[in-house]
C-alpha positions as CSV (number, residue, x, y, z in Angstrom):
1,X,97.5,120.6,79.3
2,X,94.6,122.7,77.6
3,X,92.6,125.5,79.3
4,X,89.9,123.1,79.1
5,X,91.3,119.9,81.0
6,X,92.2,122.3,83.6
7,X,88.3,123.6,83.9
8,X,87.3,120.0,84.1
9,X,89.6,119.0,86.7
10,X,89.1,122.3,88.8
11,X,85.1,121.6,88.4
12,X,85.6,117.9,89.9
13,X,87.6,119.0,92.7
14,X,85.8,121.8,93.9
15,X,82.3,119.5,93.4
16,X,84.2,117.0,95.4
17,X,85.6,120.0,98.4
18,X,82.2,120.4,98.4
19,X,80.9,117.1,99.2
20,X,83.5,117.1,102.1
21,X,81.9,119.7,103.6
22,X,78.8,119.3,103.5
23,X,80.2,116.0,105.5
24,X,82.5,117.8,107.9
25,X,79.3,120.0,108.3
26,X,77.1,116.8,109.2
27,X,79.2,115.0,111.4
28,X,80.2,117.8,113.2
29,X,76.5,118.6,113.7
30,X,76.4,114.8,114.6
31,X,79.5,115.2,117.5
32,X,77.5,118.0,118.9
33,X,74.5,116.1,119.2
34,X,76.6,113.3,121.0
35,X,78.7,115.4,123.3
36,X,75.1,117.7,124.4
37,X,73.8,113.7,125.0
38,X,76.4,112.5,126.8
39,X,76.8,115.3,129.4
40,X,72.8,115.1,129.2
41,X,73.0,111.5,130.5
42,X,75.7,112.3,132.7
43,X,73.8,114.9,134.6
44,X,70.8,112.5,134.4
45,X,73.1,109.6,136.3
46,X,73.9,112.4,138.9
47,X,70.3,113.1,139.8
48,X,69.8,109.2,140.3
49,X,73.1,108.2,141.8
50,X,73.3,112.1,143.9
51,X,75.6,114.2,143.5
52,X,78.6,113.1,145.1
53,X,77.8,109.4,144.0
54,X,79.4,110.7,140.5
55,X,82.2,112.3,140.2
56,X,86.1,113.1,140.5
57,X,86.6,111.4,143.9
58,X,84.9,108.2,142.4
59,X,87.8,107.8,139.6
60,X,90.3,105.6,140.1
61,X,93.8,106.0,141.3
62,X,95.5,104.4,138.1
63,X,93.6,105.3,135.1
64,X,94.8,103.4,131.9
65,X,93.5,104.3,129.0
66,X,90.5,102.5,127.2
67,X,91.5,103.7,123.4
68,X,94.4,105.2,121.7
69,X,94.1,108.0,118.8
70,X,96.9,106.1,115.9
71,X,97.9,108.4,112.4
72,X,99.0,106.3,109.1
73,X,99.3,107.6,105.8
74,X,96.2,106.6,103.5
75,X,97.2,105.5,99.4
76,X,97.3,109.7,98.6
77,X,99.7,110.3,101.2
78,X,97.6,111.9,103.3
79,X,97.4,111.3,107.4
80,X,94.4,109.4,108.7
81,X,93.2,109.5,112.4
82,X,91.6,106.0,113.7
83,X,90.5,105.3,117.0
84,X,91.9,101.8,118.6
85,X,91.1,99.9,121.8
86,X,94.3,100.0,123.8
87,X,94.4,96.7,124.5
88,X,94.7,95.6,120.8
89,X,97.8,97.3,120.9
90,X,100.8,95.0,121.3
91,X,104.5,96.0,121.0
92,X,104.6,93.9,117.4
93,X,102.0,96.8,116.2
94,X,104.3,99.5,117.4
95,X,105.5,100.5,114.0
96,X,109.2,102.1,113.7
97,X,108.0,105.5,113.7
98,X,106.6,105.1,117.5
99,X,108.1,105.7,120.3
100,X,107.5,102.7,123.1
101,X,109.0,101.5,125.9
102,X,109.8,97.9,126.3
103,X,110.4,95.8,129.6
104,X,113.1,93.7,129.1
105,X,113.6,90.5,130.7
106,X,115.6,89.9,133.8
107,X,118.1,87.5,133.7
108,X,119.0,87.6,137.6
109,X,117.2,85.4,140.2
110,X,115.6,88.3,142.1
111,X,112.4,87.8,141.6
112,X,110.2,90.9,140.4
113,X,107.4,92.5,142.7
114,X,103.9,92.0,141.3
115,X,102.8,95.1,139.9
116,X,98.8,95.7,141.4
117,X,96.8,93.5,139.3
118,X,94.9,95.9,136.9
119,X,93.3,94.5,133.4
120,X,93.1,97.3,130.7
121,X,90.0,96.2,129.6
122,X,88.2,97.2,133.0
123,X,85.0,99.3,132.5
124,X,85.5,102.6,134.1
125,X,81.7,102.4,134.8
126,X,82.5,100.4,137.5
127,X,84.4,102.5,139.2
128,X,80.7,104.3,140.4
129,X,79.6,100.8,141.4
130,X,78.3,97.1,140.2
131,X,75.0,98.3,139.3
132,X,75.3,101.9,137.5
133,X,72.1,103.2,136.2
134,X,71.2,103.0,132.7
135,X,72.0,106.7,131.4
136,X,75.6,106.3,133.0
137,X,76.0,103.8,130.5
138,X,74.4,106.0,127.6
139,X,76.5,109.0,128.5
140,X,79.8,106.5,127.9
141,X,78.3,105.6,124.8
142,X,77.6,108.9,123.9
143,X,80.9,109.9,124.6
144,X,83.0,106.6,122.7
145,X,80.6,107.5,119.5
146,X,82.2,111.3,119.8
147,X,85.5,110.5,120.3
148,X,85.1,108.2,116.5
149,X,83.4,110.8,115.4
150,X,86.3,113.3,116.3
151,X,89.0,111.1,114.9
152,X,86.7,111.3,111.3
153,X,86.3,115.2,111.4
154,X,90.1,115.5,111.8
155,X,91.1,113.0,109.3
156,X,88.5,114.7,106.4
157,X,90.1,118.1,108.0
158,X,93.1,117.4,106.7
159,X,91.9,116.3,103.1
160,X,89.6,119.2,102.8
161,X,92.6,121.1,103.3
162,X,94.3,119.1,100.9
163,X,91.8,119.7,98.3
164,X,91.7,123.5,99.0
165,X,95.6,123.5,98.0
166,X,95.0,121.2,95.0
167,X,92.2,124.0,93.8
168,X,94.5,127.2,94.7
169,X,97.0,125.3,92.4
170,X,94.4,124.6,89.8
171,X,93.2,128.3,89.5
172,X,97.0,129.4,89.5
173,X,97.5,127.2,86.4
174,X,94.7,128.0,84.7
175,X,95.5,131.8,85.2
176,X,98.5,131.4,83.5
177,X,97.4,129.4,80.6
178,X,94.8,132.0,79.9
179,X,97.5,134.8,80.4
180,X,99.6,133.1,78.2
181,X,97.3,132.4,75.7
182,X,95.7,135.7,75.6
């Protein structure tokens, strides 16, 4: 490969490292502002509901959780981080590389206790009541757009390190073929 294929290719990736951060700079900028709203509208829900209205002693005794953070390999081999509701999850979707636990059927006549019924899709917002005020439901909002958010920033992370290897590798190459040519 020519010193000059190499150049090329070293000035596409580093114009493209660059575009990813100046988007790992926005959306961080972007989880910031959504993290400062949500424990605005938190603190905001407080002052309407009082103090001890929201809080610790208001969460329920069996939290389940409302999204799960899954990895998978994009076409470059490279991990992605997407967000999922939890409930979409079924034990088909487990892939092999999961670990999950399974309940297995019972084939003896005792019949099982009824676990508590609990739906995973229940809004945690009720847990501080029926009628919640308004920036309670902002500051979850808030907080579900920053969670997203954070799953992006770790997943272009990852590639910007990628790229920073790729560019390291470039420079080494071209180093050598001007060495060698010199």
């Amino acid at each position: 490969m020519a010193a000059s294929d190499v150049r090329a290719e070293l000035d596409s990736l580093l114009v493209q490292l660059l575009g990813d951060l100046e988007e790992l700079e926005a959306k961080r900028a972007a989880l910031n502002a959504r993290v400062e709203e949500g424990w605005l509208s938190l603190s905001k829900a407080r002052y309407a509901m009082g103090a001890k209205s929201v809080g610790p002693l208001q969460y329920a005794s069996r939290m389940e959780p409302q999204v799960c953070v899954c990895t998978n390999e994009a076409q470059n081999g490279l991990q992605e981080f997407r967000v999922v509701r939890a409930a979409a999850q079924n034990p088909e979707e487990v892939g092999p590389r999961e670990a999950a636990l399974r309940r297995r059927k019972v084939l003896t006549g005792i019949p099982e206790p009824e676990p508590e019924p609990f739906s995973a899709s229940q809004n945690p917002l009720h847990w501080f009541g029926i009628l919640v005020p308004h920036s309670l439901r902002q500051a979850q909002a808030s907080f579900q757009e920053g969670l997203q958010l954070a799953a992006d920033i770790a997943s272009l992370q990852i590639h910007i390190n990628w790229s920073r290897n790729q560019l390291r590798g470039l420079q080494e190459k071209l180093k050598h073929l001007e060495c060698g040519a010199a």
